[in-house]
PAMI-997637 format. One record per residue (C-alpha): x negated, y negated, z negated; residue number from 1; residue in three letters. Coordinates in Angstrom, 2 decimals. Layout:
REM PAMI-997637
<lumti X="X" Y="Y" Z="Z" pos="NUM" code="ALA"/>
...
***
This chain:
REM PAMI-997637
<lumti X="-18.77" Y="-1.09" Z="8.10" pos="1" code="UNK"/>
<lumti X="-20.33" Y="-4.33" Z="9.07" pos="2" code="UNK"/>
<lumti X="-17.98" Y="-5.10" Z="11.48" pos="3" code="UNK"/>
<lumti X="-15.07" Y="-4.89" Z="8.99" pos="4" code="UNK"/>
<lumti X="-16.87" Y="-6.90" Z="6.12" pos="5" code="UNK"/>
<lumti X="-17.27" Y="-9.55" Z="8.65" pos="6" code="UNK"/>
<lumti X="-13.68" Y="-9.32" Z="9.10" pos="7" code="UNK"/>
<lumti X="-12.38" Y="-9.36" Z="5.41" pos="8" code="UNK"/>
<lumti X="-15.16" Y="-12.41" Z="4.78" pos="9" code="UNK"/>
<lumti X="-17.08" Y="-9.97" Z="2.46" pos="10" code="UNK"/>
<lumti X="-20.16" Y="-9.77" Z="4.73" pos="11" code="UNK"/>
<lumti X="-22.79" Y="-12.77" Z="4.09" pos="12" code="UNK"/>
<lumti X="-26.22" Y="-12.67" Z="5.93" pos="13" code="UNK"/>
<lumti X="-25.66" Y="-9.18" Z="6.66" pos="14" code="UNK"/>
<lumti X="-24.97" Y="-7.70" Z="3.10" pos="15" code="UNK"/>
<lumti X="-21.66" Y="-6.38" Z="2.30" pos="16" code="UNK"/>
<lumti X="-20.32" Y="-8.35" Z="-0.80" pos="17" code="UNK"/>
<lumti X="-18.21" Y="-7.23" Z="-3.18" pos="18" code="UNK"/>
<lumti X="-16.63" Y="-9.20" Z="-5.85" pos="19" code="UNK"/>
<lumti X="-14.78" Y="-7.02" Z="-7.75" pos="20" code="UNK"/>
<lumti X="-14.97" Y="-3.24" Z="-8.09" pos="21" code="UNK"/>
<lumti X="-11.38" Y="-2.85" Z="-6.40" pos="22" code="UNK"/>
<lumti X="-13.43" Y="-4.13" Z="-2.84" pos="23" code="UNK"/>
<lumti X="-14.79" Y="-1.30" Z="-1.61" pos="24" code="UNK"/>
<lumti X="-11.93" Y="1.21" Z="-1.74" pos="25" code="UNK"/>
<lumti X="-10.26" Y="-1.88" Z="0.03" pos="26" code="UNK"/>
<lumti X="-12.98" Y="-2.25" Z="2.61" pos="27" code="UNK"/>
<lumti X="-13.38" Y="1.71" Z="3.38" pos="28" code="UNK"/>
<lumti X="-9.41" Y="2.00" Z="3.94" pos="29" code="UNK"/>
<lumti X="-9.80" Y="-1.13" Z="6.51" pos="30" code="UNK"/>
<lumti X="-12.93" Y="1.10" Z="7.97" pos="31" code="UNK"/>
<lumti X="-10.92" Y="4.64" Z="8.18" pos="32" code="UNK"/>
<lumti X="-7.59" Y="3.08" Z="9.76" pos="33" code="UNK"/>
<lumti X="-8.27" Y="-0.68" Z="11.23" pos="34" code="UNK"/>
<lumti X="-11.89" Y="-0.52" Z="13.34" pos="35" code="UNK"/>
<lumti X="-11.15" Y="0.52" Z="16.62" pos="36" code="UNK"/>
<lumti X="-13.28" Y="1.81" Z="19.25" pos="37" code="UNK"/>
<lumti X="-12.20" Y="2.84" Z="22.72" pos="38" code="UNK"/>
<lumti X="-8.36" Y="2.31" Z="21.61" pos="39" code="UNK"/>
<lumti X="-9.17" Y="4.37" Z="18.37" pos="40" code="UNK"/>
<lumti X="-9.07" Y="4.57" Z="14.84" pos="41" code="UNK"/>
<lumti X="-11.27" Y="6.81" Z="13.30" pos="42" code="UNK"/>
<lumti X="-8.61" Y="8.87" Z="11.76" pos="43" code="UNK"/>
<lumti X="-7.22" Y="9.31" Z="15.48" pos="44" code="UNK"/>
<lumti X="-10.73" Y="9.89" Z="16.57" pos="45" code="UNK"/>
<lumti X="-11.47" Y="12.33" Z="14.38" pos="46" code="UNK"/>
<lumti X="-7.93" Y="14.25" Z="14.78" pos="47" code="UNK"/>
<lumti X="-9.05" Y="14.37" Z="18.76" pos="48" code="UNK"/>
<lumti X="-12.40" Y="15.77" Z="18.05" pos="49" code="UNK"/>
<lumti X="-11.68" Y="17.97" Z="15.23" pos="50" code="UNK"/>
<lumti X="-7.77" Y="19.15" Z="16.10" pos="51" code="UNK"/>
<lumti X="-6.86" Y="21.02" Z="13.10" pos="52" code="UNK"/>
<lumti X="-5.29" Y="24.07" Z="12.93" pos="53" code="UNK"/>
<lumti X="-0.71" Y="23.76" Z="13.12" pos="54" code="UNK"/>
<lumti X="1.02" Y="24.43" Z="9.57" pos="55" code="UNK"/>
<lumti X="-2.09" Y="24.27" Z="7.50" pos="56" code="UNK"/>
<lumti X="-2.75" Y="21.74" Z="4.56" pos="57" code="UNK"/>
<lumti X="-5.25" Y="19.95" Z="7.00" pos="58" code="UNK"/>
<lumti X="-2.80" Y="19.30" Z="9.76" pos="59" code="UNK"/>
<lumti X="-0.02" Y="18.11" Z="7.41" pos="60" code="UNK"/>
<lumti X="-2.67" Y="15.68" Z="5.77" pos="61" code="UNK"/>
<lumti X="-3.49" Y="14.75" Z="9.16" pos="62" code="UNK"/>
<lumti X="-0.71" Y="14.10" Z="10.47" pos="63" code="UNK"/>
<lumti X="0.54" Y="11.68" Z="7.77" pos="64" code="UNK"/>
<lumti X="-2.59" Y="9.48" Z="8.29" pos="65" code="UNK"/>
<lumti X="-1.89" Y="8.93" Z="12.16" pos="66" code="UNK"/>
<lumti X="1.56" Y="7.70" Z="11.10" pos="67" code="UNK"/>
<lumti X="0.18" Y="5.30" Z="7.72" pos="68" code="UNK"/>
<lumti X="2.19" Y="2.17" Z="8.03" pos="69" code="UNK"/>
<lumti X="-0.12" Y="-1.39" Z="5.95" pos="70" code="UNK"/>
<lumti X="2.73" Y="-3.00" Z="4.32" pos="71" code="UNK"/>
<lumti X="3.66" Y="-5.45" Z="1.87" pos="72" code="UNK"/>
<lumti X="5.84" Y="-3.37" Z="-0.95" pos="73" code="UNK"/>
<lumti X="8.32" Y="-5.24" Z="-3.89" pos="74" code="UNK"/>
<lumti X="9.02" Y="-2.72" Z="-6.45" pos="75" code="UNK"/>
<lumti X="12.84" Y="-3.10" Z="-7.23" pos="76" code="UNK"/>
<lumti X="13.14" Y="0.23" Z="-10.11" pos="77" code="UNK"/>
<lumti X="10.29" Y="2.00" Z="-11.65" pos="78" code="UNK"/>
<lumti X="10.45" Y="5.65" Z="-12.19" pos="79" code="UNK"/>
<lumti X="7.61" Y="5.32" Z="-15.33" pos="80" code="UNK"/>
<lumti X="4.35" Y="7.71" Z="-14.64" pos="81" code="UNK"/>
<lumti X="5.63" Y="8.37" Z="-10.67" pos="82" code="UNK"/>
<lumti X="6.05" Y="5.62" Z="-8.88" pos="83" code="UNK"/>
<lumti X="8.88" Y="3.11" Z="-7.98" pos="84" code="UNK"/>
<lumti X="11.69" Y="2.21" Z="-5.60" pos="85" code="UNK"/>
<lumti X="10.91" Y="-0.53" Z="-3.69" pos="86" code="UNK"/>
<lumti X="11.64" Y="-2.39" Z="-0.13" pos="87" code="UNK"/>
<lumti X="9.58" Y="-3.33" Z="2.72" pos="88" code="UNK"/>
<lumti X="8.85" Y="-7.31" Z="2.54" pos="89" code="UNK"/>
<lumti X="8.56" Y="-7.55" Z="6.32" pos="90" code="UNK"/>
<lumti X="11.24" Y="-4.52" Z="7.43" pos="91" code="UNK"/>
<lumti X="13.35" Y="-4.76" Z="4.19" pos="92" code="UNK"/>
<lumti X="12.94" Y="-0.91" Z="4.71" pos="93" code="UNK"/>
<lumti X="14.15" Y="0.74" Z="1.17" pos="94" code="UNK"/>
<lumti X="12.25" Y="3.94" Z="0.14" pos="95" code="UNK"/>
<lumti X="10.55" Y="5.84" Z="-2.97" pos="96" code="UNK"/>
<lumti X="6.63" Y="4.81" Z="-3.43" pos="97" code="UNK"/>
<lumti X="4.74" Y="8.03" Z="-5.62" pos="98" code="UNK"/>
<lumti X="1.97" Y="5.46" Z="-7.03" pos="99" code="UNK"/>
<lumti X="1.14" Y="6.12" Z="-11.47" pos="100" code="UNK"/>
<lumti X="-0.70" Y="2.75" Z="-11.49" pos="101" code="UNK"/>
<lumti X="2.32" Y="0.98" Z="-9.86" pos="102" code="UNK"/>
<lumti X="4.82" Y="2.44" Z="-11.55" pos="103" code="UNK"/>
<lumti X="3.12" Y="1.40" Z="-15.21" pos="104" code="UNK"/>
<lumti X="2.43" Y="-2.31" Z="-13.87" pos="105" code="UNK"/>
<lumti X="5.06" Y="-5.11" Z="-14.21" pos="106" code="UNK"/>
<lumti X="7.95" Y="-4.89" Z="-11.53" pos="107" code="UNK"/>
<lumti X="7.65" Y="-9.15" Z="-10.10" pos="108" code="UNK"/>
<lumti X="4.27" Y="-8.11" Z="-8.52" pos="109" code="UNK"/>
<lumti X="4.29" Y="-7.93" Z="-4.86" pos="110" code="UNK"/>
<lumti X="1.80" Y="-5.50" Z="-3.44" pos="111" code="UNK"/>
<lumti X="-0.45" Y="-5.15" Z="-0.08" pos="112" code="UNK"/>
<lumti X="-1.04" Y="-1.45" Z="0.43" pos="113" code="UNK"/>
<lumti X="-1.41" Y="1.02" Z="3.22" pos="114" code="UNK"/>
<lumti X="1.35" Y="4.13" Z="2.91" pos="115" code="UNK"/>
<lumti X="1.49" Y="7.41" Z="3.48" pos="116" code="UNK"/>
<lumti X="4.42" Y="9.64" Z="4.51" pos="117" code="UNK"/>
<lumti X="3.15" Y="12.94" Z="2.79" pos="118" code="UNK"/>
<lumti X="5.21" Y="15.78" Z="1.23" pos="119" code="UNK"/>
<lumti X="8.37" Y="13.56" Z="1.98" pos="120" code="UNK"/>
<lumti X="7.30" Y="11.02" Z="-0.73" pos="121" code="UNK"/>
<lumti X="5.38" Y="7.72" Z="0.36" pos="122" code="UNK"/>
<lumti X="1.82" Y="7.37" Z="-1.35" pos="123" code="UNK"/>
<lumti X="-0.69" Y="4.61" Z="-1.21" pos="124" code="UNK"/>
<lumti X="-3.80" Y="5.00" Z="0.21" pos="125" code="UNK"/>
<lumti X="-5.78" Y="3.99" Z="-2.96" pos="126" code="UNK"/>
<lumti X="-6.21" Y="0.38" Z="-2.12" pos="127" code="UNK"/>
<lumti X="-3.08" Y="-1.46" Z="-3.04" pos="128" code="UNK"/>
<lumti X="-3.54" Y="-5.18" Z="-3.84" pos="129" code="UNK"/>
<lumti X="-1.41" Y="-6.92" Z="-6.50" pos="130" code="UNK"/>
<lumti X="-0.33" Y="-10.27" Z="-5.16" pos="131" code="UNK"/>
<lumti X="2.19" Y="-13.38" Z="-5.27" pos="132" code="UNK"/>
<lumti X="4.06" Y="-15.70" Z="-3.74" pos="133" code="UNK"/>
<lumti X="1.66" Y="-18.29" Z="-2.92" pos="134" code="UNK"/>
<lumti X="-1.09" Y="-15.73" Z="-1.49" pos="135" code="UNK"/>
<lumti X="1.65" Y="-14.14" Z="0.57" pos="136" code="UNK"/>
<lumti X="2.80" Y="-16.81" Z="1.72" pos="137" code="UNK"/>
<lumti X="-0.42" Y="-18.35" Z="2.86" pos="138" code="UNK"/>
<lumti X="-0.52" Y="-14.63" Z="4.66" pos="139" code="UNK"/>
<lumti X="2.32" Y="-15.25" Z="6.57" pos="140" code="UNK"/>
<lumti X="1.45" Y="-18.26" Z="7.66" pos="141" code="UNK"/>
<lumti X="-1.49" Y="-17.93" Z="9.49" pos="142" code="UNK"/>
<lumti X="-0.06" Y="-14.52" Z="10.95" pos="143" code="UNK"/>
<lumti X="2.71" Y="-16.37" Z="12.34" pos="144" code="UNK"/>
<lumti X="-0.20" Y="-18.78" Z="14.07" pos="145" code="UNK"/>
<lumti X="-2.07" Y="-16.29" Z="15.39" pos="146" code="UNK"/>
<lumti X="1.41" Y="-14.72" Z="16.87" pos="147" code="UNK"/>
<lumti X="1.09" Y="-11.66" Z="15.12" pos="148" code="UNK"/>
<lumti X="4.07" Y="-11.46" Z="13.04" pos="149" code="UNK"/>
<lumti X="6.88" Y="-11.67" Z="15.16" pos="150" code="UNK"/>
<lumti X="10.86" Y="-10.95" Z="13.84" pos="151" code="UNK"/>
<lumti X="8.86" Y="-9.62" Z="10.86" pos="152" code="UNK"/>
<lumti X="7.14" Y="-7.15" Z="12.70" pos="153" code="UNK"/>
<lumti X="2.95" Y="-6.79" Z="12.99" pos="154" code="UNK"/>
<lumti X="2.25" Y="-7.22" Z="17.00" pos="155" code="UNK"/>
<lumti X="-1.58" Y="-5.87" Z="17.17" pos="156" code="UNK"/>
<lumti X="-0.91" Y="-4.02" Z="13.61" pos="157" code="UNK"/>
<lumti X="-4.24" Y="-3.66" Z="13.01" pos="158" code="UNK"/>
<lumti X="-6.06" Y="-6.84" Z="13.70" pos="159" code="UNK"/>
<lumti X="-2.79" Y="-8.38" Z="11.77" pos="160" code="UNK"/>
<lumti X="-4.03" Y="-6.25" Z="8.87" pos="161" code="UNK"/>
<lumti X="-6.91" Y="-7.28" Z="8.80" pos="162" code="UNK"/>
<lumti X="-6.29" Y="-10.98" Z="8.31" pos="163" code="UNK"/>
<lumti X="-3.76" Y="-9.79" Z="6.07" pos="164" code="UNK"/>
<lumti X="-6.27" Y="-8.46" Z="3.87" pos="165" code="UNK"/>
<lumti X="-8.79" Y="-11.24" Z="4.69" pos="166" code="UNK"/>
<lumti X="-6.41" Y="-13.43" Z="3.47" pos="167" code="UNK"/>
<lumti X="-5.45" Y="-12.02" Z="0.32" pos="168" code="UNK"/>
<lumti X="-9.11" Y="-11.43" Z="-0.43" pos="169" code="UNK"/>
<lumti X="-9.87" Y="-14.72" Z="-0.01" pos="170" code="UNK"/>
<lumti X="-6.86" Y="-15.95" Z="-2.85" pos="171" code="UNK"/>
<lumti X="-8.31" Y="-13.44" Z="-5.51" pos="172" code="UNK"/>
<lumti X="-5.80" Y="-10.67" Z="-5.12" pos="173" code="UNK"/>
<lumti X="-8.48" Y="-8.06" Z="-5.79" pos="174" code="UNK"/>
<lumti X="-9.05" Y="-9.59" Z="-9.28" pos="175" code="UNK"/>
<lumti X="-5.98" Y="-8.38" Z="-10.52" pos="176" code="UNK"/>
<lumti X="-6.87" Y="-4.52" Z="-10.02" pos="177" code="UNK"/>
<lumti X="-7.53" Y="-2.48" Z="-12.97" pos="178" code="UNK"/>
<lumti X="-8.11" Y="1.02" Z="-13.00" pos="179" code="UNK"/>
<lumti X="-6.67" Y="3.38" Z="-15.48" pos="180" code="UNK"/>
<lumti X="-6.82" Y="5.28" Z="-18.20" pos="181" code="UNK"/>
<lumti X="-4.35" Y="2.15" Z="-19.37" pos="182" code="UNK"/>
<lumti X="-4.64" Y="3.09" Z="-22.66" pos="183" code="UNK"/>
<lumti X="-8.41" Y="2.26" Z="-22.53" pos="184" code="UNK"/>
<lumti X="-8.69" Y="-0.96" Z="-21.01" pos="185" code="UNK"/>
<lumti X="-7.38" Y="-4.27" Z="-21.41" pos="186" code="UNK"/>
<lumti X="-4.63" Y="-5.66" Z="-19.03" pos="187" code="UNK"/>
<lumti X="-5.31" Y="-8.90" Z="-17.00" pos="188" code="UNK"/>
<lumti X="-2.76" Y="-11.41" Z="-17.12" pos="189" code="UNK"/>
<lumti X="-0.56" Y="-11.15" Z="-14.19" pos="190" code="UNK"/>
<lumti X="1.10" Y="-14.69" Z="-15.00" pos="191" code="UNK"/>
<lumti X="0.24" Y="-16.19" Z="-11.55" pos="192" code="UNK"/>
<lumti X="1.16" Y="-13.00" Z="-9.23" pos="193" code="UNK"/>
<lumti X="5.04" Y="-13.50" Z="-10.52" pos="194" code="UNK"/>
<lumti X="7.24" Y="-12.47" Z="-7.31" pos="195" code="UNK"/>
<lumti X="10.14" Y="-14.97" Z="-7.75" pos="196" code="UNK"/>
<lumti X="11.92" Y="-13.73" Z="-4.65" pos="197" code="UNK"/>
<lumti X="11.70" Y="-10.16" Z="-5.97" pos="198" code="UNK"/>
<lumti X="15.15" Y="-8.46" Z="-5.70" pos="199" code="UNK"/>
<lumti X="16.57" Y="-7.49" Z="-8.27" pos="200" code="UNK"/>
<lumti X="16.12" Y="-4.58" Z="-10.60" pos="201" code="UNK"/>
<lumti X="18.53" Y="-1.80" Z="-10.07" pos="202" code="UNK"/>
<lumti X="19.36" Y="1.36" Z="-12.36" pos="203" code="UNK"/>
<lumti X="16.75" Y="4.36" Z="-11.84" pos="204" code="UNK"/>
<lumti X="19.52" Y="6.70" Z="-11.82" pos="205" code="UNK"/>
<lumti X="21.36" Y="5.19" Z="-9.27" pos="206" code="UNK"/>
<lumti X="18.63" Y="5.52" Z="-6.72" pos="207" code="UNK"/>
<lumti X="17.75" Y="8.92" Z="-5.62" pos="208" code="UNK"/>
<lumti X="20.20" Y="10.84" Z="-3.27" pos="209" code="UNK"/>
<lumti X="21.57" Y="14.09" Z="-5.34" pos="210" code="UNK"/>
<lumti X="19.30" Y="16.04" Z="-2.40" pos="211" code="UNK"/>
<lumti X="16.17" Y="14.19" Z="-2.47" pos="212" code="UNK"/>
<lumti X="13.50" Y="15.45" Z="-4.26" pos="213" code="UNK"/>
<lumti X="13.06" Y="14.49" Z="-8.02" pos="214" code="UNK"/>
<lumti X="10.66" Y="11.27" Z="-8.59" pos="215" code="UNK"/>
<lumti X="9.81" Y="12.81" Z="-11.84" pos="216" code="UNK"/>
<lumti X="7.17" Y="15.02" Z="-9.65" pos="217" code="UNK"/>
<lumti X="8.87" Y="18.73" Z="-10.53" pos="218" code="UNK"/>
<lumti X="9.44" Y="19.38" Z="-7.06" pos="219" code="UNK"/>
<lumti X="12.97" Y="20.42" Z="-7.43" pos="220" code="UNK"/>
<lumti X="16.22" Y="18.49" Z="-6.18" pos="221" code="UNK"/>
<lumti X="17.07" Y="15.48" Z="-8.28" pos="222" code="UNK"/>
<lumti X="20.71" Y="16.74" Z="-8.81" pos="223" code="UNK"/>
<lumti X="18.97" Y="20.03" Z="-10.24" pos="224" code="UNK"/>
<lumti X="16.49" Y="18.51" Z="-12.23" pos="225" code="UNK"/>
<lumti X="16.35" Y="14.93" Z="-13.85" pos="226" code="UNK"/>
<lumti X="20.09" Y="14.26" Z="-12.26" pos="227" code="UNK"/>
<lumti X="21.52" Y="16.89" Z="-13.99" pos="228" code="UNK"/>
<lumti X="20.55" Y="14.95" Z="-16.99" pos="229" code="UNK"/>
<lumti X="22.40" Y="11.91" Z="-16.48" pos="230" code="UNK"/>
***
């Protein structure tokens, strides 16, 4: 845990840090998936040690984490109280993200977040970070220096997520969290997170393949459920 405060620049004289309560979900998700020992995260560690048993919950769970992907994520439509379509900054990969809290937030916000294949929906894992332009771009930057972003791909994924996140961290992105209910807190203004590269809204309805799973979170087919609708 030490080891990956140091990293994020939240660990001063030997005390973890945190600045806002949004930090330690951050700094635990670095800990489970980004501090490697003998060529391992702990989530592959543990999967070694503890192989669970094929076709139960456990191994389906599993199995999603040892294939969770740290990305930055521009919501393009919102499906309101499931999630959003968005695309991959880096891969400009297009898919469906099954987040409540990003799916109520404003749609110009950029967003550093680990995700989870799981039940043929991405999720996050908890610890998304709102963020803009300049922050991102500052990112980038020093990624590029350090040659770990190469033709928009992470080389060393995890140490690349790591100053990622340091990064971030370090232009206030955390700040900008709020938890829900949203109906009992105040917002924060989000004025200075404004993605101006953001693409452009499209329809919800035109999004979802007539086969894929509805976003509204029935679990039937969209073209027997909320498509059938429109």
């Amino acid at each position: 845990m030490h080891e990956i405060g140091d990293a994020l620049g939240i660990l001063h004289n030997g005390t973890l840090v945190f600045g806002t309560e949004a930090e330690p979900s951050i700094h635990m998700d670095c800990c489970l998936f980004d501090w490697m020992w003998n060529g391992k995260n702990i989530v592959e560690e543990y999967v070694e040690n503890h192989p669970p048993v094929p076709g139960t919950d456990e191994d389906e769970l599993l199995q999603a984490y040892l294939q969770a992907k740290y990305r930055i994520i521009v919501p393009r439509s919102r499906a309101k109280g499931a999630g959003v379509y968005c695309v991959d900054l880096f891969s400009s990969e297009e898919f469906f993200l099954m987040d409540i809290g990003i799916s109520e937030s404003p749609l110009n916000i950029a967003y550093a977040t680990r995700t989870i294949l799981l039940g043929g929906y991405w999720i996050t894992g908890g610890a998304a970070l709102p963020t803009g332009q300049e922050g991102i771009t500052s990112a980038v930057d020093l990624l590029r220096k350090k040659r770990l972003l190469v033709d928009g791909k992470f080389s060393g994924s995890h140490l690349a997520t790591l100053v990622l996140v340091r990064t971030l961290l370090a232009n206030g992105a955390s700040q900008h969290t709020t938890y829900g209910p949203f109906d009992a807190a105040p917002r924060q203004s989000h004025g200075d997170l404004k993605w101006t590269n953001a693409p452009s809204p499209e329809p919800f309805s035109s999004n979802p393949g007539r086969n894929s799973r509805c976003p509204c979170g029935s679990g039937k087919r969209y073209k027997k459920c909320c498509g059938a609708k429109a």
